[in-house]
CHARMM internal coordinates of N, CA and C (Angstrom, degrees):
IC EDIT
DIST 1 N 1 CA 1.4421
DIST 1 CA 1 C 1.5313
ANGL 1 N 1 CA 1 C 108.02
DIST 1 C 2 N 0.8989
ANGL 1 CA 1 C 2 N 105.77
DIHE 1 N 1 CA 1 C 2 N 124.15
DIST 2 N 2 CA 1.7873
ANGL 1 C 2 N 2 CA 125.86
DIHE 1 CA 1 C 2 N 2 CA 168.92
DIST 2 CA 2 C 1.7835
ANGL 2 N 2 CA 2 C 118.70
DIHE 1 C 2 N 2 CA 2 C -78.33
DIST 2 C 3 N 1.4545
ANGL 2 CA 2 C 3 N 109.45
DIHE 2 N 2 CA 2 C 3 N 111.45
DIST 3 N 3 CA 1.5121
ANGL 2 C 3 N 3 CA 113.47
DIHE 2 CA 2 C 3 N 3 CA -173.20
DIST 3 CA 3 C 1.3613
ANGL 3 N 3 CA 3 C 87.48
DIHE 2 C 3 N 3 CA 3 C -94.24
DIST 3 C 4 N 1.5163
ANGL 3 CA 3 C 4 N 111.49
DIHE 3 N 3 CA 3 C 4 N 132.51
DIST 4 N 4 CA 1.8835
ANGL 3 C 4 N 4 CA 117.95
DIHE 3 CA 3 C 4 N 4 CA 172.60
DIST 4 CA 4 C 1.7697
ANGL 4 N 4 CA 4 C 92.88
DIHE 3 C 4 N 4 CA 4 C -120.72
DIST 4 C 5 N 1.4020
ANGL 4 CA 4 C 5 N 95.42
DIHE 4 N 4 CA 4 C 5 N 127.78
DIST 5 N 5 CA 1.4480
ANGL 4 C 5 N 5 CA 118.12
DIHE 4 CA 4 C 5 N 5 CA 173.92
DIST 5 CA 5 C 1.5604
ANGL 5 N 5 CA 5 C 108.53
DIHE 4 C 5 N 5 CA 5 C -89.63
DIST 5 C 6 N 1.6057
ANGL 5 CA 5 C 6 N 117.08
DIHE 5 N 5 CA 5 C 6 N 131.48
DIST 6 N 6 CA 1.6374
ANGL 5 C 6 N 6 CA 90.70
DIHE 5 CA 5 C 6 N 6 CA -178.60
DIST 6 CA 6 C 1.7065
ANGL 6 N 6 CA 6 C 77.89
DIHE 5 C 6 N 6 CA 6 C -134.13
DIST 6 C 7 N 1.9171
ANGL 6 CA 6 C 7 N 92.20
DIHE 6 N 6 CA 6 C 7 N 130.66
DIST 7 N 7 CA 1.4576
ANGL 6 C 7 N 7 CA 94.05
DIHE 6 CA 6 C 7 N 7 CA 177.54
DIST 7 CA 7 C 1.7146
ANGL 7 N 7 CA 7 C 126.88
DIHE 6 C 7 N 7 CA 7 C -85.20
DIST 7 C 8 N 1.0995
ANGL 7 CA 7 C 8 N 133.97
DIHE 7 N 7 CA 7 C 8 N 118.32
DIST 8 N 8 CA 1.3810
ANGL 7 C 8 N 8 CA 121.60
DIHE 7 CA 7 C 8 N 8 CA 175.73
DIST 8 CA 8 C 1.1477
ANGL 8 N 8 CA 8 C 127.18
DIHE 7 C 8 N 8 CA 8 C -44.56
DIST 8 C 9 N 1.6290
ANGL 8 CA 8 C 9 N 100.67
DIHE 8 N 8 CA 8 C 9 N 150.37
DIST 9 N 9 CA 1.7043
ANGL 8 C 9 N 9 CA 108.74
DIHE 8 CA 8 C 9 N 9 CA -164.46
DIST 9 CA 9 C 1.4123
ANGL 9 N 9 CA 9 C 119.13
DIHE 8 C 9 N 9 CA 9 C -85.98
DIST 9 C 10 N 0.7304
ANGL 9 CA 9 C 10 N 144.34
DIHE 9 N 9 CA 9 C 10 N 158.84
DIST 10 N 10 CA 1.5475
ANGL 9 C 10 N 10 CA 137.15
DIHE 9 CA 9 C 10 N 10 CA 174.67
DIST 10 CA 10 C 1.3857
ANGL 10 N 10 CA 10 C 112.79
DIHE 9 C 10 N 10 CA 10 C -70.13
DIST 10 C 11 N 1.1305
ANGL 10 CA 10 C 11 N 102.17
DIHE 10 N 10 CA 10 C 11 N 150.53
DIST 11 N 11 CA 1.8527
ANGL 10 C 11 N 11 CA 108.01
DIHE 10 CA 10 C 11 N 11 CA -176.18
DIST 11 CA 11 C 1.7549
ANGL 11 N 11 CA 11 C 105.67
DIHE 10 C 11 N 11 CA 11 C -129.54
DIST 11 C 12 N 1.0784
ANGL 11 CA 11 C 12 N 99.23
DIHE 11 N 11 CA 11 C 12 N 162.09
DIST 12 N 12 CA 1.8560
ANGL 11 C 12 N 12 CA 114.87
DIHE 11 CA 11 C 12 N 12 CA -152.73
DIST 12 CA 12 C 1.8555
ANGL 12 N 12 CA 12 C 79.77
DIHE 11 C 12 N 12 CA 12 C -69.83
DIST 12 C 13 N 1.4193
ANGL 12 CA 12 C 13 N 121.58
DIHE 12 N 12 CA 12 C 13 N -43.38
DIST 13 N 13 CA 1.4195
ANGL 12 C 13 N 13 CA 107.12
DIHE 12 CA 12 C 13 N 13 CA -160.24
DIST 13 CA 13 C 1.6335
ANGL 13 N 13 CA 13 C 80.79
DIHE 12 C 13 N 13 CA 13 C -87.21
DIST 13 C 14 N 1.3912
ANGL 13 CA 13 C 14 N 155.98
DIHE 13 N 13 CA 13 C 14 N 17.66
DIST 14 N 14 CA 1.1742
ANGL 13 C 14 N 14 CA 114.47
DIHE 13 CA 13 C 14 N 14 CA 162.58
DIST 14 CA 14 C 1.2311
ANGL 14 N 14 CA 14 C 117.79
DIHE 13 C 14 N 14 CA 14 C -112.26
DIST 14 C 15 N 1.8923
ANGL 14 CA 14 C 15 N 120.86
DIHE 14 N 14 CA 14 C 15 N 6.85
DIST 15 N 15 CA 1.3304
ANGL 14 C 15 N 15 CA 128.01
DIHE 14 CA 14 C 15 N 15 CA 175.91
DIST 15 CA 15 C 1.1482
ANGL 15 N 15 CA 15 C 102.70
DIHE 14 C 15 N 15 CA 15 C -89.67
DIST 15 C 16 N 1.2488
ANGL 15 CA 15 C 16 N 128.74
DIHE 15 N 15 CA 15 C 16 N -42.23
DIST 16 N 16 CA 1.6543
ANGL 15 C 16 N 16 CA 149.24
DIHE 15 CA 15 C 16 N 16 CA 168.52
DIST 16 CA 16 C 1.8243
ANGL 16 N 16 CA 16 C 100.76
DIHE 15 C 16 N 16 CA 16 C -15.41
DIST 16 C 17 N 1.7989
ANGL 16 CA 16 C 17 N 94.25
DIHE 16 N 16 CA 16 C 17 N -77.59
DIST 17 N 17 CA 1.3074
ANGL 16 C 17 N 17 CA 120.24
DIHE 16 CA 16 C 17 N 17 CA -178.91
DIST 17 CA 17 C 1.3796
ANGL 17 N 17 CA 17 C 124.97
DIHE 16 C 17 N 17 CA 17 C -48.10
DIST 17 C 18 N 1.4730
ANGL 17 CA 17 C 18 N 108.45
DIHE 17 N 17 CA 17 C 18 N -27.85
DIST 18 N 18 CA 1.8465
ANGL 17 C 18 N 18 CA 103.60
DIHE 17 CA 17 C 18 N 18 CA 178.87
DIST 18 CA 18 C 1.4478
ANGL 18 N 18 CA 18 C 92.33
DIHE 17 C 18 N 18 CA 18 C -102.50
DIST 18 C 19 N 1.7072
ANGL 18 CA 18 C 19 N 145.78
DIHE 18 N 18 CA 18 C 19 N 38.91
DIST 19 N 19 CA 1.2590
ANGL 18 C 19 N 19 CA 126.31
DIHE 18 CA 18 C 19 N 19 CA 158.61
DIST 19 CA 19 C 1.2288
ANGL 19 N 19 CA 19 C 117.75
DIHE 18 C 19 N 19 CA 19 C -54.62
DIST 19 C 20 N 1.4450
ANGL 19 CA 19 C 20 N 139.48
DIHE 19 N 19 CA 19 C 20 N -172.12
DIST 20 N 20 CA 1.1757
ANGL 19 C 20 N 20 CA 139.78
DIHE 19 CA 19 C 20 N 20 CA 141.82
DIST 20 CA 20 C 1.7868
ANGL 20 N 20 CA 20 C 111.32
DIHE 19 C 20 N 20 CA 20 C -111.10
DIST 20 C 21 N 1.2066
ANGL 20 CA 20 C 21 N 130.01
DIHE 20 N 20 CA 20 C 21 N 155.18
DIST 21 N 21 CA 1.2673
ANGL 20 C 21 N 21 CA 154.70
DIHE 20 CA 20 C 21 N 21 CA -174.63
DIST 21 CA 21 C 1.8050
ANGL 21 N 21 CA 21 C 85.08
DIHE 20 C 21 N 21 CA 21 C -32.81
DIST 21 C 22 N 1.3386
ANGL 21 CA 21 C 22 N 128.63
DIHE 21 N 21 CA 21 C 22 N 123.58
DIST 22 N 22 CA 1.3274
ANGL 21 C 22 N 22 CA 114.81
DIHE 21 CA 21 C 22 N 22 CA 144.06
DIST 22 CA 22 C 1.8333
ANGL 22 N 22 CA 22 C 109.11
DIHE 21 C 22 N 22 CA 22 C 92.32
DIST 22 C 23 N 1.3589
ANGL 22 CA 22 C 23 N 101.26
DIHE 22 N 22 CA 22 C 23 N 3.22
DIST 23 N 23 CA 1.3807
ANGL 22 C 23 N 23 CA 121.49
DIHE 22 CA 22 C 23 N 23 CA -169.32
DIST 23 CA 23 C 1.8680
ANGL 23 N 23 CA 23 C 100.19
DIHE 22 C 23 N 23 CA 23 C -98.29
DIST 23 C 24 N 1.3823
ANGL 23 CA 23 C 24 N 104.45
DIHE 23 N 23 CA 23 C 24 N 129.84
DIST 24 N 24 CA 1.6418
ANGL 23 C 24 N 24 CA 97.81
DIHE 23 CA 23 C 24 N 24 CA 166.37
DIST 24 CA 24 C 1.3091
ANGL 24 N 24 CA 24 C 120.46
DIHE 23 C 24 N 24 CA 24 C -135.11
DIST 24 C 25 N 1.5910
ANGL 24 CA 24 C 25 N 122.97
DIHE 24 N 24 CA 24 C 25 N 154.48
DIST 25 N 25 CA 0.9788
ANGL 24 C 25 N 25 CA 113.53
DIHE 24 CA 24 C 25 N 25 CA -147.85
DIST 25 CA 25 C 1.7365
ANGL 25 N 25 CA 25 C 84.21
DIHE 24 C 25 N 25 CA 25 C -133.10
DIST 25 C 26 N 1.5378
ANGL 25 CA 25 C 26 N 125.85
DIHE 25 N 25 CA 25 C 26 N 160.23
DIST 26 N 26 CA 1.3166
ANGL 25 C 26 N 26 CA 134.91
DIHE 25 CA 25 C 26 N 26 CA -172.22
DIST 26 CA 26 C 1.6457
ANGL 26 N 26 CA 26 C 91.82
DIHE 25 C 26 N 26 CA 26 C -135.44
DIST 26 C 27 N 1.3850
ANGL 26 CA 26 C 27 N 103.07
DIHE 26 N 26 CA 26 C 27 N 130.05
DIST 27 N 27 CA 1.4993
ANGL 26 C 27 N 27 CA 113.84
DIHE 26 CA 26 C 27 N 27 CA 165.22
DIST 27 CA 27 C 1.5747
ANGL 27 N 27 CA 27 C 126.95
DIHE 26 C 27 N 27 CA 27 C -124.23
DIST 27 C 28 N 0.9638
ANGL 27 CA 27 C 28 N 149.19
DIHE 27 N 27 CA 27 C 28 N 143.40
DIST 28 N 28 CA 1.3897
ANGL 27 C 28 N 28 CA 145.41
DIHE 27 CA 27 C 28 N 28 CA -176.88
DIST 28 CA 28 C 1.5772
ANGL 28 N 28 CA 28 C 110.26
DIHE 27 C 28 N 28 CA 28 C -37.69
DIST 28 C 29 N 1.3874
ANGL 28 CA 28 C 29 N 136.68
DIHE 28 N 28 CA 28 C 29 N 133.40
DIST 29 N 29 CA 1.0462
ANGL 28 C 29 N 29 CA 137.72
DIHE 28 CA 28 C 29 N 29 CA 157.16
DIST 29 CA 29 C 1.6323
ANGL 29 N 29 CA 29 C 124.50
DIHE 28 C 29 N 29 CA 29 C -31.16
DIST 29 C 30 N 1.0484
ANGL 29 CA 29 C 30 N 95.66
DIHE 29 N 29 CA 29 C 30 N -26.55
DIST 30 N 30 CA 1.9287
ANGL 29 C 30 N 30 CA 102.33
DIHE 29 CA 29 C 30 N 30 CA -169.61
DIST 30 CA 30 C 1.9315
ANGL 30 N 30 CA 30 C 93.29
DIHE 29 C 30 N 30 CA 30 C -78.62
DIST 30 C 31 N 0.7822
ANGL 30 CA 30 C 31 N 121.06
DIHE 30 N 30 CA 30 C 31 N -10.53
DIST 31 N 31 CA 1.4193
ANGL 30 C 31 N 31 CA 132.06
DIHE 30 CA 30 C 31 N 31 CA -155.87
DIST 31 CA 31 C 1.9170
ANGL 31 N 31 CA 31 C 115.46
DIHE 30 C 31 N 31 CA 31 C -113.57
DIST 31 C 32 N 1.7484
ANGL 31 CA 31 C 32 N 100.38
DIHE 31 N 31 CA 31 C 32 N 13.77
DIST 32 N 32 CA 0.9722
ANGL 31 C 32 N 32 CA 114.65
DIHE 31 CA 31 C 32 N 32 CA -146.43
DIST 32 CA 32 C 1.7906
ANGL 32 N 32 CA 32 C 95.27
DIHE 31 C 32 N 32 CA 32 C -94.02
DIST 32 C 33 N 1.2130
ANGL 32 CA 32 C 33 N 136.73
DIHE 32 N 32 CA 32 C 33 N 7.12
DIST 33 N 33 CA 1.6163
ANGL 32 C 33 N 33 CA 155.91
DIHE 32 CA 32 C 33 N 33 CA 169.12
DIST 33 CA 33 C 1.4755
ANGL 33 N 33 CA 33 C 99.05
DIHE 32 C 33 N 33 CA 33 C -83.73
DIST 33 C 34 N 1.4464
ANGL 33 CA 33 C 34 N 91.83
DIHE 33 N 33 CA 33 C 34 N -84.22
DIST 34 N 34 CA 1.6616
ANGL 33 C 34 N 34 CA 107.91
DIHE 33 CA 33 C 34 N 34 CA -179.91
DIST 34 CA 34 C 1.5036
ANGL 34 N 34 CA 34 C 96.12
DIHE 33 C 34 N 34 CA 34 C -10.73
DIST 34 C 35 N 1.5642
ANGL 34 CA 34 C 35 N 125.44
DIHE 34 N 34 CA 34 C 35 N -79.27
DIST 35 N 35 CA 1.1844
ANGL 34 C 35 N 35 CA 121.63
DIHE 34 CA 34 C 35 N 35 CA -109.75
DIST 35 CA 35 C 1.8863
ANGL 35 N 35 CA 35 C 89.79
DIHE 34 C 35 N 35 CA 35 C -111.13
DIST 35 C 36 N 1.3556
ANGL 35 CA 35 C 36 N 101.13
DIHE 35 N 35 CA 35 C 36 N -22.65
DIST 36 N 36 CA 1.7052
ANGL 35 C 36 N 36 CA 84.91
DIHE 35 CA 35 C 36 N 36 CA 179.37
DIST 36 CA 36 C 1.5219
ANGL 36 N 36 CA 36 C 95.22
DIHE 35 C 36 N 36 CA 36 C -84.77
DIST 36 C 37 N 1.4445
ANGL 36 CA 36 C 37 N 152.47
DIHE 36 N 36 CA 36 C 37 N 11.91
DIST 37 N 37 CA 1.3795
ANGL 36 C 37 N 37 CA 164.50
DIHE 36 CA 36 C 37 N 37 CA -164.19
DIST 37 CA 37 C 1.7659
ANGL 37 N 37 CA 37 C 91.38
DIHE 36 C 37 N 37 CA 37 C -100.64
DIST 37 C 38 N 1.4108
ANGL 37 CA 37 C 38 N 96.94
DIHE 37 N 37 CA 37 C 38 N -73.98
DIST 38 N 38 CA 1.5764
ANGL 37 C 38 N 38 CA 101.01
DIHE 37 CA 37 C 38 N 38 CA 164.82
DIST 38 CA 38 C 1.4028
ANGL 38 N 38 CA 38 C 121.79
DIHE 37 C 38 N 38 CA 38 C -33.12
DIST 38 C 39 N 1.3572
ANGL 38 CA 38 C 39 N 104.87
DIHE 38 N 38 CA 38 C 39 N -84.50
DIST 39 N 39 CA 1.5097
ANGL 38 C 39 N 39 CA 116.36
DIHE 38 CA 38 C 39 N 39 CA -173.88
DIST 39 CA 39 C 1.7625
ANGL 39 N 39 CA 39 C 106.42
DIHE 38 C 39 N 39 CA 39 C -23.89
DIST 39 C 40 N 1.6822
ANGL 39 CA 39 C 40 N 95.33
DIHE 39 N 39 CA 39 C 40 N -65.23
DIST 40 N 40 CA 1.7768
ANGL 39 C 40 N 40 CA 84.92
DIHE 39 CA 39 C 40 N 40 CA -155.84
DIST 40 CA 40 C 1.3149
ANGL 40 N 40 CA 40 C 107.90
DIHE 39 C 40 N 40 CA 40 C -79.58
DIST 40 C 41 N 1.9612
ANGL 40 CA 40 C 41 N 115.21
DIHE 40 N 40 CA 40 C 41 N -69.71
DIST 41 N 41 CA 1.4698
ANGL 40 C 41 N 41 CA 115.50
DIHE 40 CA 40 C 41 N 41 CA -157.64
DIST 41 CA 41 C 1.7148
ANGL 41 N 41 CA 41 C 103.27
DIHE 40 C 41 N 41 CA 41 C -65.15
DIST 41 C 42 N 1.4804
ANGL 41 CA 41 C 42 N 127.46
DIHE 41 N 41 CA 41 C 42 N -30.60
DIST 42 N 42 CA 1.3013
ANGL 41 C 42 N 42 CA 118.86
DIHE 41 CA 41 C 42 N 42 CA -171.67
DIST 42 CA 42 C 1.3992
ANGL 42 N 42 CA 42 C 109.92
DIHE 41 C 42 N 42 CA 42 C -77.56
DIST 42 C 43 N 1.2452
ANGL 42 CA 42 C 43 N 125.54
DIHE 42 N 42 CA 42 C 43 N -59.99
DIST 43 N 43 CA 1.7961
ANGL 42 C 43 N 43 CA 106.23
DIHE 42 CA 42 C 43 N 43 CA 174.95
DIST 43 CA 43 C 1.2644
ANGL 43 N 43 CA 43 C 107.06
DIHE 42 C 43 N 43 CA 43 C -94.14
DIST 43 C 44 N 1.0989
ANGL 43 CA 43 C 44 N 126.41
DIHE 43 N 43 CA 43 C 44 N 31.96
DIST 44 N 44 CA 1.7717
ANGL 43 C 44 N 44 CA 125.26
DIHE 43 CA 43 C 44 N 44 CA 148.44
DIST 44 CA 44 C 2.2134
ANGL 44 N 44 CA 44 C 85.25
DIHE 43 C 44 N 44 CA 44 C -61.95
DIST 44 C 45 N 0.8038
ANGL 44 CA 44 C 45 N 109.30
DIHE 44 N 44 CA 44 C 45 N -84.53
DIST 45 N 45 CA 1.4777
ANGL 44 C 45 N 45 CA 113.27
DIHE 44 CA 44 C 45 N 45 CA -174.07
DIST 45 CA 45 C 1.3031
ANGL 45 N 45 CA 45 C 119.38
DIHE 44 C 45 N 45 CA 45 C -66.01
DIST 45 C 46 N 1.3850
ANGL 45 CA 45 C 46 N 142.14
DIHE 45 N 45 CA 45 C 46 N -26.22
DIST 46 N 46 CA 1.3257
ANGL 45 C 46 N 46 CA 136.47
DIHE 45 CA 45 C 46 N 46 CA 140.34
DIST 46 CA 46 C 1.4905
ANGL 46 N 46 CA 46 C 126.39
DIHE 45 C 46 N 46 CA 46 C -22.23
DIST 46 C 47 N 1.7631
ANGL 46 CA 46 C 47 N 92.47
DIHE 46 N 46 CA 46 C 47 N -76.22
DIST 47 N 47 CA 1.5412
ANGL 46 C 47 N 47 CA 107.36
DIHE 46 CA 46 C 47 N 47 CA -165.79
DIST 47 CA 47 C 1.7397
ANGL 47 N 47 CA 47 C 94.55
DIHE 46 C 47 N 47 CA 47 C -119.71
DIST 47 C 48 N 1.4682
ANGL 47 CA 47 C 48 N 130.19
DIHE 47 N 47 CA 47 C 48 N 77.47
DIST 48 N 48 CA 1.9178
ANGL 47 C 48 N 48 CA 121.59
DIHE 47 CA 47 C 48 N 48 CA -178.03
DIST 48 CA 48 C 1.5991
ANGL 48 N 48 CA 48 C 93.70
DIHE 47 C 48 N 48 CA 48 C -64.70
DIST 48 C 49 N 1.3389
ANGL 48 CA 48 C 49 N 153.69
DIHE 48 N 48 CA 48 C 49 N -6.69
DIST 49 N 49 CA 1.4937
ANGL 48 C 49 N 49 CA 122.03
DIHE 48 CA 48 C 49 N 49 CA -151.11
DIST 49 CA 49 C 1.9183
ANGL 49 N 49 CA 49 C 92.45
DIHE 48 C 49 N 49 CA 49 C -115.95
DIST 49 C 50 N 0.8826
ANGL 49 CA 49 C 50 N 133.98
DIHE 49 N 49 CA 49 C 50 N 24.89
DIST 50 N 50 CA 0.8684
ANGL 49 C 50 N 50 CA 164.28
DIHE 49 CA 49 C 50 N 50 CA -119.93
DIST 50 CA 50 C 1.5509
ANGL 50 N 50 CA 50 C 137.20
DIHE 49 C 50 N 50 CA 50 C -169.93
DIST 50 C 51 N 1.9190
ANGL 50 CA 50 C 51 N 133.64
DIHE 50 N 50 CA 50 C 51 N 122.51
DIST 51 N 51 CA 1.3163
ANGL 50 C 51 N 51 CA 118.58
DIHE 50 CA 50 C 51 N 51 CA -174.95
DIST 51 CA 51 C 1.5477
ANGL 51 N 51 CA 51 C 98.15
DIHE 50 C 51 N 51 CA 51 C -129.10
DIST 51 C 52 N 1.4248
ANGL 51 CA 51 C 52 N 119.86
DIHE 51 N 51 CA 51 C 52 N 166.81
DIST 52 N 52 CA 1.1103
ANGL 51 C 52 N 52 CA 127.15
DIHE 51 CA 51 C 52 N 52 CA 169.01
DIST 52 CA 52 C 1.1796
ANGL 52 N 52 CA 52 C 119.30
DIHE 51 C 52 N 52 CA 52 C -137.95
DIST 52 C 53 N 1.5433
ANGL 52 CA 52 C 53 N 133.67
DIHE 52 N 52 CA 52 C 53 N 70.36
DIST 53 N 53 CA 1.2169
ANGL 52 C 53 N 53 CA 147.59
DIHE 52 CA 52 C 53 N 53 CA -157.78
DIST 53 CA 53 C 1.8017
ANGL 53 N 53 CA 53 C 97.54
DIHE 52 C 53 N 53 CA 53 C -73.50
DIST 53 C 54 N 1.7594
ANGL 53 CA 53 C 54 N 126.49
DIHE 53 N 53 CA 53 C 54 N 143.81
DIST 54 N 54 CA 1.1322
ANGL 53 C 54 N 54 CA 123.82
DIHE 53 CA 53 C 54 N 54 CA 168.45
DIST 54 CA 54 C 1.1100
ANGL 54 N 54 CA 54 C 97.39
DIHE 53 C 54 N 54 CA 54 C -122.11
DIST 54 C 55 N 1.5602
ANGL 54 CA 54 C 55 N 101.38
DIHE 54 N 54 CA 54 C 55 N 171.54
DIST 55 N 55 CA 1.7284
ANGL 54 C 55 N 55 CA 115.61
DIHE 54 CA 54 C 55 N 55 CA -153.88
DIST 55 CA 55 C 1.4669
ANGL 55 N 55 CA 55 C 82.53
DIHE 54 C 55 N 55 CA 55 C -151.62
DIST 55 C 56 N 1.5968
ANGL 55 CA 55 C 56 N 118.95
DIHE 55 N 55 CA 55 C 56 N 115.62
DIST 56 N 56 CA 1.5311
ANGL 55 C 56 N 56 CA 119.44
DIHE 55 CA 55 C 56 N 56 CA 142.87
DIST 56 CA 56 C 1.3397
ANGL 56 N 56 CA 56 C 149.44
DIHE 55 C 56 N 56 CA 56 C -99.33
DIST 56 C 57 N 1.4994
ANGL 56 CA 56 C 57 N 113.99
DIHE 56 N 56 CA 56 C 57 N 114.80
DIST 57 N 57 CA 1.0084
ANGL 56 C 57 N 57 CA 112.01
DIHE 56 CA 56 C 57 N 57 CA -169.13
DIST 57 CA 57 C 1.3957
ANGL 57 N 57 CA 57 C 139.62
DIHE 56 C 57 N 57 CA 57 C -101.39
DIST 57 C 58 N 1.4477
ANGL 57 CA 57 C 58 N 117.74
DIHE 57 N 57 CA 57 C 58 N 88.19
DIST 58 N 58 CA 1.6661
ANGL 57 C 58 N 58 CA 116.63
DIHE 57 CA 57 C 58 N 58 CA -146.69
DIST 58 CA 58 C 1.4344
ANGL 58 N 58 CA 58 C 112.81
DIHE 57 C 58 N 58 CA 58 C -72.48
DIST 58 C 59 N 1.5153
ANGL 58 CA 58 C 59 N 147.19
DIHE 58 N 58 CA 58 C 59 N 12.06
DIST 59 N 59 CA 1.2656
ANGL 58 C 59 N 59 CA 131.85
DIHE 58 CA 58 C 59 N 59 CA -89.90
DIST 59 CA 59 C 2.2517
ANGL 59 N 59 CA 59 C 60.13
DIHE 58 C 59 N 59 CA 59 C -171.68
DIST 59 C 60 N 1.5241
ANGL 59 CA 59 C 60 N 108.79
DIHE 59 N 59 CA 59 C 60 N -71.79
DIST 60 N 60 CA 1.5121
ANGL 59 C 60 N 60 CA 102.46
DIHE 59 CA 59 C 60 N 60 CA -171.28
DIST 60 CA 60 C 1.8594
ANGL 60 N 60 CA 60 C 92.90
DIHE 59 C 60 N 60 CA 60 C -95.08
DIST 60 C 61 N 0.9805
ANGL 60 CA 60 C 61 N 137.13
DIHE 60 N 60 CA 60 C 61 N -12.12
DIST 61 N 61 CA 1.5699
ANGL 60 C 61 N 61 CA 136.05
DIHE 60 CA 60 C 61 N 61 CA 176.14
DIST 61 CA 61 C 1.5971
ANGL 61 N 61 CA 61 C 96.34
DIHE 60 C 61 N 61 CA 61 C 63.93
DIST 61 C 62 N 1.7865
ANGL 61 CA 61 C 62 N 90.96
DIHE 61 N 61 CA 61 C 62 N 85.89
DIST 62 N 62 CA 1.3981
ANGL 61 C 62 N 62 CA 118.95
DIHE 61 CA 61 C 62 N 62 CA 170.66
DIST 62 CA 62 C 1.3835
ANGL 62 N 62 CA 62 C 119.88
DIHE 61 C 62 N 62 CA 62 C -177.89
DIST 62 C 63 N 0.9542
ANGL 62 CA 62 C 63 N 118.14
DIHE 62 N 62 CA 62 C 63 N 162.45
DIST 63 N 63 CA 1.8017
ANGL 62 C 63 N 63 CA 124.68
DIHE 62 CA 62 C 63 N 63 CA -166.04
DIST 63 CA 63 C 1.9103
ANGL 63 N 63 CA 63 C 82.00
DIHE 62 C 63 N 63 CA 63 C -139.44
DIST 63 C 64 N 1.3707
ANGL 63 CA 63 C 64 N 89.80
DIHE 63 N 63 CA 63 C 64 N 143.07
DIST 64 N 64 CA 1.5146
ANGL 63 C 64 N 64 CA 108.42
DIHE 63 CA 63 C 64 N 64 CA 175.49
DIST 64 CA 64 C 1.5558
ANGL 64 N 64 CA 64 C 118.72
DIHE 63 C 64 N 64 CA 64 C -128.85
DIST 64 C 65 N 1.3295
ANGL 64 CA 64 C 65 N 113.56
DIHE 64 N 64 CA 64 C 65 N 137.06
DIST 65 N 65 CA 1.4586
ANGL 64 C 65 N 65 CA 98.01
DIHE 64 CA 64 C 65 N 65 CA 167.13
DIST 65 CA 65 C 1.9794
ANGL 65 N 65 CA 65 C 102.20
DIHE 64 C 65 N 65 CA 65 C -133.73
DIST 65 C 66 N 1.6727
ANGL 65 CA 65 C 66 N 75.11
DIHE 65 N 65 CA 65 C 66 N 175.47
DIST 66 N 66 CA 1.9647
ANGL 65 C 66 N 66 CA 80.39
DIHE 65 CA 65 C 66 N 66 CA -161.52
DIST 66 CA 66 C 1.2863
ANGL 66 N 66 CA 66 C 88.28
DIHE 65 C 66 N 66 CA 66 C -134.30
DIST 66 C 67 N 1.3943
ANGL 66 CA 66 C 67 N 131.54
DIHE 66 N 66 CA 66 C 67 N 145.23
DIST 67 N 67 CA 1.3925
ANGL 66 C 67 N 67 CA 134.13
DIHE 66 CA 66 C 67 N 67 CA 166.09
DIST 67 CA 67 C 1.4524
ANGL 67 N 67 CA 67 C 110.72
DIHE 66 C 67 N 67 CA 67 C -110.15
DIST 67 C 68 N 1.2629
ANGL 67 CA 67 C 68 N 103.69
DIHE 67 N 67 CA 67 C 68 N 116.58
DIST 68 N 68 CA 2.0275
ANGL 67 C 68 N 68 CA 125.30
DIHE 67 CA 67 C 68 N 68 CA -170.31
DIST 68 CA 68 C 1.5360
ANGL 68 N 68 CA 68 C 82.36
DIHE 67 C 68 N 68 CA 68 C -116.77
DIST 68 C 69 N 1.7735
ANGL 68 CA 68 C 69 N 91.23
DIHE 68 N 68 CA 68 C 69 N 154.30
DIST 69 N 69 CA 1.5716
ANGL 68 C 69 N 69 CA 111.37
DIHE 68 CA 68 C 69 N 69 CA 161.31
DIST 69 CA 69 C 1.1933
ANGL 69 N 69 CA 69 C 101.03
DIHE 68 C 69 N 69 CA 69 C -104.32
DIST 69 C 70 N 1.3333
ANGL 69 CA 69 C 70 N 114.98
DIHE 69 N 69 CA 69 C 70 N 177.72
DIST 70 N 70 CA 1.2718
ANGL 69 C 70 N 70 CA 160.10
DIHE 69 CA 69 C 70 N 70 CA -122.67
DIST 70 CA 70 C 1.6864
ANGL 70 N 70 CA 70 C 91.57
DIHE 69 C 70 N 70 CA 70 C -88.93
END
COOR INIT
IC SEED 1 N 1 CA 1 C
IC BUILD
């Protein structure tokens, strides 16, 4: 018998979450729910000391976020 390991994928709130201070990250436009969903209500309560402002940019087809403190 063959055991198959299947590793989980990353999720917009869990790349979000390991930023560092001042760090930004660009995601595909299609992805543009996901990630302002992420940004606010999910590490509003994750990470409170802490913001994750998004920026869309239709122009290169990407949404960005940046993690600033407080």
């Amino acid at each position: 018998m063959k055991i198959i390991k299947i590793e989980p994928q990353p999720t917009v709130a869990g790349l979000i979450s390991e930023m560092k201070i001042g760090e930004t990250l660009h995601f595909d436009i299609s992805h543009t729910r996901a990630v302002q969903e992420a940004a606010s209500r999910k590490m509003k309560s994750a990470s409170p000391n802490f913001k994750f402002p998004t920026v869309v940019n239709r122009e290169m087809g990407i949404i960005q976020v940046t993690k600033e403190s407080l």
